[in-house]
PLY file of the C-alpha trace (Angstrom):
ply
format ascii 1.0
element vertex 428
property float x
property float y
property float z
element edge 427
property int vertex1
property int vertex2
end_header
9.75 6.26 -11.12
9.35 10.09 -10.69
10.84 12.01 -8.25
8.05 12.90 -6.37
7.14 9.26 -6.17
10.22 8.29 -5.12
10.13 10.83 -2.06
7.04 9.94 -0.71
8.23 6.42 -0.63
11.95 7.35 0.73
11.51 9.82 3.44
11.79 9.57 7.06
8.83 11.29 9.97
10.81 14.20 11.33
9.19 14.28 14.59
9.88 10.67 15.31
13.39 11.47 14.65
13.35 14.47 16.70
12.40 12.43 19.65
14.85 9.43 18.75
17.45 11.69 19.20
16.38 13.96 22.15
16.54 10.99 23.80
19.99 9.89 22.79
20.77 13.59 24.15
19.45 12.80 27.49
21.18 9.29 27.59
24.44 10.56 26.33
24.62 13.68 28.78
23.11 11.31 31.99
26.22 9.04 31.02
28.13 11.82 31.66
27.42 13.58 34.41
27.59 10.16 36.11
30.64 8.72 34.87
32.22 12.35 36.31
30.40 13.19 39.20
28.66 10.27 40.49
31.58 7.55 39.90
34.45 10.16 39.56
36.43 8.65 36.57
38.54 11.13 34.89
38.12 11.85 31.39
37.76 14.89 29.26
33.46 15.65 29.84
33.92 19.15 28.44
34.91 18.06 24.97
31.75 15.77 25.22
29.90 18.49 26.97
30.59 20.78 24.30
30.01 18.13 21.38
26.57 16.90 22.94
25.50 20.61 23.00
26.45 21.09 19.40
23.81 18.05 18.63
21.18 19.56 20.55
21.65 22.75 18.36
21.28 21.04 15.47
17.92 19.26 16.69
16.38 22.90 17.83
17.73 24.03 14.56
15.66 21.02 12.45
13.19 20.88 14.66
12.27 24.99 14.38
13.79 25.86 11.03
13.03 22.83 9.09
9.53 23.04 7.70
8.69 19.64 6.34
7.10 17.13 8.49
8.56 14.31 6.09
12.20 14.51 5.88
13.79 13.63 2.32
16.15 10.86 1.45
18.86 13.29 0.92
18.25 15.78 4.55
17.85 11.71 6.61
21.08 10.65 5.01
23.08 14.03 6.16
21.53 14.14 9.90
22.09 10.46 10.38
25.67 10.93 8.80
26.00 13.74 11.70
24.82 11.30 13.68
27.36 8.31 13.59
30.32 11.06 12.86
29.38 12.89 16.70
28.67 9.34 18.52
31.94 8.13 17.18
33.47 11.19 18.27
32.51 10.67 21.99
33.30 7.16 21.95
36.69 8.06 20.75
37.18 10.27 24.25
36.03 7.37 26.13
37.60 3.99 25.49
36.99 3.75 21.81
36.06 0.18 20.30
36.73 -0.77 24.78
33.25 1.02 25.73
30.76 -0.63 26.25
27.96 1.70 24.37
30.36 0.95 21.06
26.93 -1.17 19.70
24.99 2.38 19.62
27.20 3.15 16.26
25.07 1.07 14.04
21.71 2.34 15.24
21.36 5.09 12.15
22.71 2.55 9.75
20.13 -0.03 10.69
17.46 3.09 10.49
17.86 4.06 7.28
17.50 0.43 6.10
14.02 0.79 7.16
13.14 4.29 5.61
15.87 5.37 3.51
16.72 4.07 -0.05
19.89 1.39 -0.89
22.17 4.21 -1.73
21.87 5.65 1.89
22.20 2.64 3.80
25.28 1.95 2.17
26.64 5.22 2.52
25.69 4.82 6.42
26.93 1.65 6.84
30.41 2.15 4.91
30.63 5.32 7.07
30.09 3.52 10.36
32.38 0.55 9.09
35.36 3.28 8.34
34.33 4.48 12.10
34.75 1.33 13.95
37.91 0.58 12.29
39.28 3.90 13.33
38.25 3.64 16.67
40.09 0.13 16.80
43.33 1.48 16.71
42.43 4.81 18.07
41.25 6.04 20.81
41.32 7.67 24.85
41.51 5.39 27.58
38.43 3.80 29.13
37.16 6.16 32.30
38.31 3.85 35.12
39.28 4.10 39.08
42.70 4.96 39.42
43.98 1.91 41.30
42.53 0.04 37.88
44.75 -0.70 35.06
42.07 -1.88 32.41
43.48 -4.17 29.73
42.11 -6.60 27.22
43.72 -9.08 25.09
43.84 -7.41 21.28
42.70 -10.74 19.80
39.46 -9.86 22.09
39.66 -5.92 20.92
39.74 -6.97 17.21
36.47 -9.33 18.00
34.73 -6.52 19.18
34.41 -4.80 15.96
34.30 -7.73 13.85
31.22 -8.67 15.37
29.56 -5.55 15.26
30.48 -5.34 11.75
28.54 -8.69 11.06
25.84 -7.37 13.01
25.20 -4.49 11.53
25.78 -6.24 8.01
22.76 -8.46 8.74
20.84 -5.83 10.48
21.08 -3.64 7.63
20.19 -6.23 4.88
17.31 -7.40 6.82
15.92 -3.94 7.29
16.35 -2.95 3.43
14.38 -6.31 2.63
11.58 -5.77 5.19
11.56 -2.05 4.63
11.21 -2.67 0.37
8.49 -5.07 1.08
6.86 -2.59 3.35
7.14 0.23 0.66
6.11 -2.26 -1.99
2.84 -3.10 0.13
1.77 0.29 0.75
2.00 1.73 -2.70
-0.26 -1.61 -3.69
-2.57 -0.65 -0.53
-2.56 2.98 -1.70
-3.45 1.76 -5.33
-5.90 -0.45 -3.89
-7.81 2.96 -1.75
-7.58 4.66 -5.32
-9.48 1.82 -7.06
-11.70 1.58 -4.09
-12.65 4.93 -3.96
-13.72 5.00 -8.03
-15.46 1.82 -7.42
-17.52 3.82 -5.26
-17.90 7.05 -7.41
-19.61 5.06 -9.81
-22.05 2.95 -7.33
-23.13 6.90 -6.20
-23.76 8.01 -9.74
-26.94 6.56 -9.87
-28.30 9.16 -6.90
-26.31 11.92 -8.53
-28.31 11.33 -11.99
-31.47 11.16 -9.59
-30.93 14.37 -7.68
-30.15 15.77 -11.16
-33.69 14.69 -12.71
-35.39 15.74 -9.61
-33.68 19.18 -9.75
-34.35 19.73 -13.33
-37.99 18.33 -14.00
-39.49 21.67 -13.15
-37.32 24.05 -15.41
-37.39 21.61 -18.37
-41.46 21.49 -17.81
-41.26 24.86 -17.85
-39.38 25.32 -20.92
-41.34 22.83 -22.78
-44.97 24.35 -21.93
-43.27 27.44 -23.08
-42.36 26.09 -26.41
-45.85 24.57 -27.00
-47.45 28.38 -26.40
-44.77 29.20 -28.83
-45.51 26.72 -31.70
-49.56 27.36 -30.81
-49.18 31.35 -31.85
-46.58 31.08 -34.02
-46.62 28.08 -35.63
-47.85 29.58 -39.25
-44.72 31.41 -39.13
-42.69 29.81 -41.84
-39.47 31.37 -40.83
-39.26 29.94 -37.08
-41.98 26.97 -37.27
-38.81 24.25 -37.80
-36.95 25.91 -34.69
-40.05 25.95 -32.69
-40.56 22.04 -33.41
-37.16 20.92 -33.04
-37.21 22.81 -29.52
-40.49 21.08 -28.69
-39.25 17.65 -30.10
-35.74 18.23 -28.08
-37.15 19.18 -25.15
-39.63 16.04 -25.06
-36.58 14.13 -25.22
-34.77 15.71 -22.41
-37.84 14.78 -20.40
-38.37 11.28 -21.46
-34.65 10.86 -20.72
-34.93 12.54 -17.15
-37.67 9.82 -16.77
-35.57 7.40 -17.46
-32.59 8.37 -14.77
-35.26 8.81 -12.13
-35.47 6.00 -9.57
-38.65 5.57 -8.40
-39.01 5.54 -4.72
-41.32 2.62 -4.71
-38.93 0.02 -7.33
-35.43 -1.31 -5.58
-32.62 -2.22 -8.21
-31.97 -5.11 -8.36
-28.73 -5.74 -8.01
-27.41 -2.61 -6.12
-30.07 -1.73 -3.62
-31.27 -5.55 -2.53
-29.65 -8.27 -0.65
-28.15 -10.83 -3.11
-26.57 -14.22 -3.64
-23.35 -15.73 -4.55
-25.10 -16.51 -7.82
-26.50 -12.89 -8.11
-22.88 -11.58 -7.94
-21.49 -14.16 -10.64
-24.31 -13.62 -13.00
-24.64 -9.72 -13.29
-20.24 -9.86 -13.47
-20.58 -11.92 -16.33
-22.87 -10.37 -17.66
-21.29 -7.41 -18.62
-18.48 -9.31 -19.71
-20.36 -10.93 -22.57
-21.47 -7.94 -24.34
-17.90 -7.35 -25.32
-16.01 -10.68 -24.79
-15.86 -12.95 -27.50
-15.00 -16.07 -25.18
-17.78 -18.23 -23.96
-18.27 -18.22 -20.47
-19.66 -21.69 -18.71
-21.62 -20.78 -15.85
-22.70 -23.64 -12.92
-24.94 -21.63 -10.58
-25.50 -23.69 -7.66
-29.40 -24.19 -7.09
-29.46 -24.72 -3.36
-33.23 -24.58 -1.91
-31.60 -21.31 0.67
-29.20 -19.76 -1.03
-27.48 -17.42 1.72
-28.44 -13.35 1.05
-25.49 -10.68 1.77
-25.56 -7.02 1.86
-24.35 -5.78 -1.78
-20.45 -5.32 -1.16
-18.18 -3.13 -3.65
-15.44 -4.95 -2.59
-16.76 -8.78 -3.13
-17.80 -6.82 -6.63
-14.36 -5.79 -7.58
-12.72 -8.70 -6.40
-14.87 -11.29 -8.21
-14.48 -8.83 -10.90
-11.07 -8.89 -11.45
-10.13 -12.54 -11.41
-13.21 -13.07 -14.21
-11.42 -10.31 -15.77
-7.91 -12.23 -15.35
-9.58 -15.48 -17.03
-11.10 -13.59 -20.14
-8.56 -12.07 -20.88
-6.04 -14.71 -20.67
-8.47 -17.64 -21.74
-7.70 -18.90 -24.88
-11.85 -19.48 -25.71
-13.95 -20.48 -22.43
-13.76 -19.54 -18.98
-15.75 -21.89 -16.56
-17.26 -20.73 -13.39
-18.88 -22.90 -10.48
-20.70 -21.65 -7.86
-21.37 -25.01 -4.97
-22.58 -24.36 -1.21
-23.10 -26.62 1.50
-24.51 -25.98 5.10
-21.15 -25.29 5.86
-19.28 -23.47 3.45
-20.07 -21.85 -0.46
-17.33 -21.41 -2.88
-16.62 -19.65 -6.36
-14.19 -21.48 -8.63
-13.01 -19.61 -11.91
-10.93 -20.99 -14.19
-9.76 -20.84 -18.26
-7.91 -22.80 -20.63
-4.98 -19.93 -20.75
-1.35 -20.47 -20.30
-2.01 -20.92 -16.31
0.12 -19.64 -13.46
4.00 -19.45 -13.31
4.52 -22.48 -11.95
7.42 -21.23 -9.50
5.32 -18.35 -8.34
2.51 -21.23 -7.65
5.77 -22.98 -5.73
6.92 -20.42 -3.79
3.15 -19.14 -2.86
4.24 -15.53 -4.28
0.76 -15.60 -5.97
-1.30 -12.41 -4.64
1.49 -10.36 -3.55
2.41 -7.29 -5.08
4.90 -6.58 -8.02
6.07 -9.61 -8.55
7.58 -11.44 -11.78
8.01 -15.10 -12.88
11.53 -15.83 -13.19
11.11 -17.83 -16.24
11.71 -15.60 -19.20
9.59 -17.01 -21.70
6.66 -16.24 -19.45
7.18 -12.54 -18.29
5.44 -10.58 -21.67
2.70 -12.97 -20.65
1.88 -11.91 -17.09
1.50 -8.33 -15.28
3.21 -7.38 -11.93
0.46 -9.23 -9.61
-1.17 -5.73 -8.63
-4.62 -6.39 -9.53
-4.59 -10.46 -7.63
-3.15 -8.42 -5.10
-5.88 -6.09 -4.85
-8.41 -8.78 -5.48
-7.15 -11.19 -3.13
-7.03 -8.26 0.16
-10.45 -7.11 -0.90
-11.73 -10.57 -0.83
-9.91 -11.59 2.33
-10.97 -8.53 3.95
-14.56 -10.28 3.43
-13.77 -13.58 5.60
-12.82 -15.54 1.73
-10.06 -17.81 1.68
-8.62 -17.52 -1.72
-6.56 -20.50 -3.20
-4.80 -20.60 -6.27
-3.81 -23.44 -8.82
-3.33 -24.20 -12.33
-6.66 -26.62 -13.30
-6.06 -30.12 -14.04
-9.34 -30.32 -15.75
-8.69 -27.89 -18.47
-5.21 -27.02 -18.30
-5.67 -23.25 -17.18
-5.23 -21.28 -14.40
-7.99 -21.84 -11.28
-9.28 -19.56 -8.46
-11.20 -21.10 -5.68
-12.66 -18.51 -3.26
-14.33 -20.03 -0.37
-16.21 -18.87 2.39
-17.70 -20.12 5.72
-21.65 -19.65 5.68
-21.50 -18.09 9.34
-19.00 -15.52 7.81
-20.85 -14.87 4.65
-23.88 -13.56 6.89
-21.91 -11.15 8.81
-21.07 -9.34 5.90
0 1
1 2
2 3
3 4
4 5
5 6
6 7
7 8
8 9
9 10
10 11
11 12
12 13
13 14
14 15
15 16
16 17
17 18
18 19
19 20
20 21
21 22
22 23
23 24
24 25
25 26
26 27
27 28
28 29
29 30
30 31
31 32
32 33
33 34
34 35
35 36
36 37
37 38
38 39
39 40
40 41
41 42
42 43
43 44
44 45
45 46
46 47
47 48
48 49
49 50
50 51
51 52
52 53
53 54
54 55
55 56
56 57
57 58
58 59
59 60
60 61
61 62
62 63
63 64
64 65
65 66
66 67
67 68
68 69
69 70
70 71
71 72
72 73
73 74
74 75
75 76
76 77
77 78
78 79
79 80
80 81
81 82
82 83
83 84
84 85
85 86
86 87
87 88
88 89
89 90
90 91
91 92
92 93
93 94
94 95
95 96
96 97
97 98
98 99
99 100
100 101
101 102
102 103
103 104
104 105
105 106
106 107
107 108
108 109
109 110
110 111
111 112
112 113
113 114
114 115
115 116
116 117
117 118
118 119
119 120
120 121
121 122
122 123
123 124
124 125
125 126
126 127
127 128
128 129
129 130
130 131
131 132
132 133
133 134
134 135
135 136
136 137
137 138
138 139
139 140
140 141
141 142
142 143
143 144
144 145
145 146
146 147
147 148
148 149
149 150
150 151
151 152
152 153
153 154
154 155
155 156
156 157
157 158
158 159
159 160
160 161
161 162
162 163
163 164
164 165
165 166
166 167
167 168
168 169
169 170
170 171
171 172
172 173
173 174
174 175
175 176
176 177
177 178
178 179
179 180
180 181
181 182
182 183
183 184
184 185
185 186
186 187
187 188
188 189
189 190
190 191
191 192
192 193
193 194
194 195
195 196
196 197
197 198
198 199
199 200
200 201
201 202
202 203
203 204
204 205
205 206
206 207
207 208
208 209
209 210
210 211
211 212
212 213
213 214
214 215
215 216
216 217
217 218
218 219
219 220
220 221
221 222
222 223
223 224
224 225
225 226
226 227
227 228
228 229
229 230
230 231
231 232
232 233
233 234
234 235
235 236
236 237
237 238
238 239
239 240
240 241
241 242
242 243
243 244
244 245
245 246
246 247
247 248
248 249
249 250
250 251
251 252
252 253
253 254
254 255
255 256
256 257
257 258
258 259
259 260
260 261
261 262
262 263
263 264
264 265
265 266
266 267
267 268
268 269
269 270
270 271
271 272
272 273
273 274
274 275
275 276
276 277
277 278
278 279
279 280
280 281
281 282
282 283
283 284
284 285
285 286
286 287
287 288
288 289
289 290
290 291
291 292
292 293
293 294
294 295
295 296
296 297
297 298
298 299
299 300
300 301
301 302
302 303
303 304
304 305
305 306
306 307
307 308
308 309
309 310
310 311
311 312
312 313
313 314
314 315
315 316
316 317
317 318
318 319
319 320
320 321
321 322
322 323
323 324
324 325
325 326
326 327
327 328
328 329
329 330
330 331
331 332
332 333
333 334
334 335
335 336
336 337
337 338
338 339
339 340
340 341
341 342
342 343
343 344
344 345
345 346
346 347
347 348
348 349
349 350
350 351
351 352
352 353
353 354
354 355
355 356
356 357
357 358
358 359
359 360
360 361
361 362
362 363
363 364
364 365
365 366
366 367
367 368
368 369
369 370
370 371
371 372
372 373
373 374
374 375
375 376
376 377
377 378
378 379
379 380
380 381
381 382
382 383
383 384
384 385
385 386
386 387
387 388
388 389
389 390
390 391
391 392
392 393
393 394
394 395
395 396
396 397
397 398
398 399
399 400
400 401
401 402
402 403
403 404
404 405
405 406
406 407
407 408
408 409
409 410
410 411
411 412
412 413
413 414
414 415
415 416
416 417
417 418
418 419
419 420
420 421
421 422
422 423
423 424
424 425
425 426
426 427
């Protein structure tokens, strides 16, 4: 992965950390000016004083002198070492693994899991681990009322840390896993805008080449009643009489070409400008499939007496697109698709006589997320990372289908149903 990659996937929003720790600031000072004014414990509030106001130098200092709005991996991982390294600090003046804030330590760790990569939480977490330990065994007394000797068991003080130990082990763990998948899913999302966006480039071309025709009718009418005066006076002219035809022949073909990129006002496409049917989107998707595939495509078009019309869609396009791509190209010679309705529901079902799913990914229902691999061996050269079934799948979804996916006991392959609700179809 390059770096740049990497950073835009591992990098943590410096103003939501600014505020996270302003108001640790403001909890950490309130603590203190209560603990030595309000309830008038003794302990030594200037060394926290002075520590606390350190912090908040470092936060004006990132928050005026640091330019990036995205913090990297490497600038997270120092702060939020600063971080544990000054909260363990003050918890060391006050009652050490005995105080009750002692939880607060794993609050960076468990952040980074989230934003940061492995490498960081681990450094974190092994930091705040060597911390607690520390702070176990040493430490300043608990702020308490003089006539109060506080004492606890050390069978309970060594349970203390032990549990927050196991807390933060879990807490960690479970942030790196939801924090990769989170990653993982908005790279495919991001993929998915990318492909979008071209998708829609090329439904827009057609009124770019119109607007081009339009604009240059006129100069290339021009041009070629010029050349026709030309080849009139000069056309005994030995020397330029081939030059003056081919320009007259070359320009007539610009123009018949220009004719043919201009969309009449008063003719619709067919397929892009007009409502269509399930079986419109099936047939012109196969369509262009079979001037290059060699595999023979079985096609049951459902002849319902009304079939249901919807708005053209670039995503229903692309997604229907890509699992009929998916079945040619891993169809061994047919692909079959069947297109049924009811007054109820209408449903697409594409399937080949390929290899078929990985039947643990069909297990687990890991079919249509994102970068994902069969953990059969045998079967991994034969399949991609899931970023395209992915893409299909959301797109589809997106448009009210319900998208189920099976290997086909009729011809051995791999089967998509996509089904919709007829209410839903008309709202798209």
């Amino acid at each position: 992965m390059k770096f740049l990659e990497t950073s835009k996937l591992y990098s943590l929003n410096k103003s939501t950390y600014l505020n996270l720790r302003w108001i640790a600031y403001i909890g950490q000072i309130s603590a203190i000016l209560i603990v030595q004014f309000f309830l008038q414990f003794k302990f030594n509030y200037l060394a926290c004083a002075s520590v606390i106001c350190l912090s908040i130098l470092t936060n004006i200092y990132l928050q005026f002198k640091v330019k990036e709005n995205q913090l990297s991996n490497f600038t997270a991982t120092s702060y939020l070492s600063y971080d544990i390294g000054q909260l363990g600090f003050l918890i060391f003046l006050t009652g050490g693994i005995t105080n009750p804030f002692i939880f607060l330590i794993i609050i960076p760790a468990i952040f980074s899991a989230q934003y940061l990569n492995v490498l960081s939480s681990i450094i974190l977490s092994t930091f705040t681990s060597i911390i607690l330990v520390i702070l176990t065994f040493y430490y300043y007394e608990l702020p308490h009322p003089d006539e109060l000797h506080f004492h606890a068991p050390e069978y309970y003080l060594y349970s203390i840390p032990l549990s927050i130990l196991i807390g933060l082990i879990f807490l960690v763990y479970f942030g790196i896993k939801f924090g990769s998948e989170s990653r993982i899913r908005k790279k495919a999302y991001d993929k998915m805008q990318e492909i979008m966006a071209k998708e829609n480039e090329l439904l827009s071309l057609g009124g770019q080449a119109a607007a081009a025709a339009h604009s240059l009718g006129t100069p290339l009418s021009t041009i070629l009643l010029t050349s026709k005066e030309l080849q009139k006076e000069f056309g005994n002219n030995e020397k330029i009489k081939k030059d003056l035809d081919l320009l007259v022949a070359q320009s007539s073909r610009c123009r018949e070409i220009l004719k043919k990129l201009t969309l009449n006002p008063n003719i619709k496409d067919e397929f892009i400008d007009s409502e269509v049917s399930l079986n419109d989107y099936v047939y012109e998707i196969v369509r262009s499939y079979r001037e290059f595939s060699k595999k023979n495509f079985i096609i049951n078009l459902d002849q319902f007496e009304n079939p249901i019309k919807i708005y053209k869609s670039s995503e229903i396009v692309y997604g229907l697109r890509n699992f009929i791509g998916n079945a040619n190209k891993f169809s061994n010679k047919k692909v079959e698709i069947f297109v049924k309705s009811n007054k109820k529901n209408s449903e697409i079902i594409i399937r080949d006589d390929g290899p078929g799913f990985p039947k643990d990914l069909i297990d687990k229902h890991k079919l249509g997320e994102p970068y994902i691999r069969s953990v059969d061996e045998t079967q991994i050269s034969k399949y991609g990372l899931g970023l395209g079934t992915f893409i299909a799948k959301t797109l589809l979804e997106k448009n009210f289908a319900n998208i189920i996916f099976k290997n086909s006991k009729e011809i051995g392959g791999a089967e998509v149903v996509i089904k919709w609700d007829n209410k839903d179809l008309t709202n798209i």
